[in-house]
KESE-998109 format. One record per atom (N, C-alpha, C, O): residue in three letters; x, y, z. Coordinates in steps of 0.001 Angstrom, whole numbers, plus 500000, padded with zeros to 6 digits. Example, Ala and Ser with C-alpha at 12.3 -4.5 7.8 and 13.67 -1.06 7.14 Angstrom:
# residues 2
ALA513190494310507800ALA512300495500507800ALA513200496700507800ALA514236496681508465SER512850497750507080SER513670498940507140SER512900500030507870SER513409501138508039
# end
This chain:
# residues 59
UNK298112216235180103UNK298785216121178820UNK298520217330177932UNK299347217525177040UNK297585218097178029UNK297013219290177141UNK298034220273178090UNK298475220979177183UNK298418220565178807UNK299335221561179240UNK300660221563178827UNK301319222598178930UNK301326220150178196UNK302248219686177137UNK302379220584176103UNK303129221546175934UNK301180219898175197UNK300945220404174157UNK300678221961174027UNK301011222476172959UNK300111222761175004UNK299866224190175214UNK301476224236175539UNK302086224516174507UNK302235224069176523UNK303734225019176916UNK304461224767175845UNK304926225741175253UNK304753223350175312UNK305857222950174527UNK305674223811173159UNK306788223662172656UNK305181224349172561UNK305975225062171475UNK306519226525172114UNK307592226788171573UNK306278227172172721UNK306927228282173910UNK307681227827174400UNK307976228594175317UNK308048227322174421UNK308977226423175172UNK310484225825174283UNK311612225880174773UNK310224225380173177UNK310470225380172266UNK311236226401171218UNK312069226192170336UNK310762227277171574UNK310937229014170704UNK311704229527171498UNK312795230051171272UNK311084229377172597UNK312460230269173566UNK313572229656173960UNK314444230438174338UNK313882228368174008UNK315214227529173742UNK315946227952172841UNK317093228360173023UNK315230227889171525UNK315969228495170016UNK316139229677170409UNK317341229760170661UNK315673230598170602UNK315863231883171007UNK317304232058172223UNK318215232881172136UNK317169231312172986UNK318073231379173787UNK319806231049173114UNK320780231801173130UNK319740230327172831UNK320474229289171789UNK321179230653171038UNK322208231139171508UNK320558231190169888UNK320286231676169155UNK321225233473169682UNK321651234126168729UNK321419234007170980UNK321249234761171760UNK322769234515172053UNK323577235392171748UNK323143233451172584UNK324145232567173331UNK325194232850172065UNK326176233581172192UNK324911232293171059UNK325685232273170081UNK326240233240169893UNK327453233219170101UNK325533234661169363UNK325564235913169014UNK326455236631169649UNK327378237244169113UNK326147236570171117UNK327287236843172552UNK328679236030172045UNK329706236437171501UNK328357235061172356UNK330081234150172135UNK330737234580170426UNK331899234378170074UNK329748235141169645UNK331122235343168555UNK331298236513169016UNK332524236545169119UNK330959237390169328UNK330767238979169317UNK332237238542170617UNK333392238923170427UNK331981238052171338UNK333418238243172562UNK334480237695171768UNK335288238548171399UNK334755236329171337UNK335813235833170064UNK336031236904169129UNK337166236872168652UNK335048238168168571UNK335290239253167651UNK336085239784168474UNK337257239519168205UNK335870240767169846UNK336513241388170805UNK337345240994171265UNK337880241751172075UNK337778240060171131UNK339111239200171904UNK339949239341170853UNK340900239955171338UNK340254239086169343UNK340264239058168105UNK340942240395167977UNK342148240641167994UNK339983241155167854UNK340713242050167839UNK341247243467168645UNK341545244538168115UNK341271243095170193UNK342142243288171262UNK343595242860170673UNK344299243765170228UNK344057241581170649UNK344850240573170055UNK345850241744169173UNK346868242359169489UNK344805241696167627UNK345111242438167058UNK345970244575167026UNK346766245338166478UNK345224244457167794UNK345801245806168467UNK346871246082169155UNK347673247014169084UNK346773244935170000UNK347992244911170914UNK349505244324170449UNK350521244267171141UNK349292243848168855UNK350268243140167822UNK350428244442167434UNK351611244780167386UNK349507245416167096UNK349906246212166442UNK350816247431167100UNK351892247828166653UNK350332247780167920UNK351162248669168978UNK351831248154168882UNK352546248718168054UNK352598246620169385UNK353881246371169654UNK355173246679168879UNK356237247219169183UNK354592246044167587UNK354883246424166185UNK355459247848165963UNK356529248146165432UNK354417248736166540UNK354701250225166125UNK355598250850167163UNK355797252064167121UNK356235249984168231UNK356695250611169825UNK358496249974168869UNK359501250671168728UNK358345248803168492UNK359779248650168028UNK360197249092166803UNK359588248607165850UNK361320250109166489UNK360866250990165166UNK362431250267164518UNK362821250632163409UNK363348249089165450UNK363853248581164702UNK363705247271163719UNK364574246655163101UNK362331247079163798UNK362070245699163230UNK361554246355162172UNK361279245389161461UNK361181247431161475UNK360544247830160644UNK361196248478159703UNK362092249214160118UNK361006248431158408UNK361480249055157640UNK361030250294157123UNK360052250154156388UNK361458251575157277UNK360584252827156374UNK361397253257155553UNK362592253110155807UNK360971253944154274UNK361316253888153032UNK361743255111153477UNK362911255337153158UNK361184256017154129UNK361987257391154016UNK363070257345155417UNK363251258431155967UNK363512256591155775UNK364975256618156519UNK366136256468155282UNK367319256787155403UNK365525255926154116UNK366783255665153137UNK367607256637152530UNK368626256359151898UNK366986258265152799UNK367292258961152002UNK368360259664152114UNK368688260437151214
# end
C-alpha cells in the first residue's frame, strides 16, 4: 500500500500533464486546419476575378 501512496501523485501529474499536452496538440491542428481552410477560400476568391468587385475597373 506505501508504493500507492509513493507512485500515485507522479502518476497523477503526469496524467495532467499528458492531458494538458493532448489538448495543446488538438487546438494547434483545429488552428492549422482553420486556417488551411482559410487560405484556400482565399485563393479561390482571388483565382475568380469575376465575383469581385474593384473600384479601379470603374474608371
Amino acid at each position: 500500500m506505501e508504493y500507492v501512496a509513493v507512485l500515485l501523485p507522479s502518476l497523477v501529474v503526469g496524467l495532467l500533464f499528458w492531458f494538458a499536452m493532448k489538448s495543446i496538440f488538438n487546438a494547434d491542428k483545429s488552428e492549422r486546419q482553420a486556417e488551411a481552410q482559410a487560405q484556400a477560400e482565399a485563393e479561390a476568391q482571388a483565382a475568380s476575378p469575376g465575383d469581385r468587385t474593384d473600384p479601379e475597373s470603374n474608371r
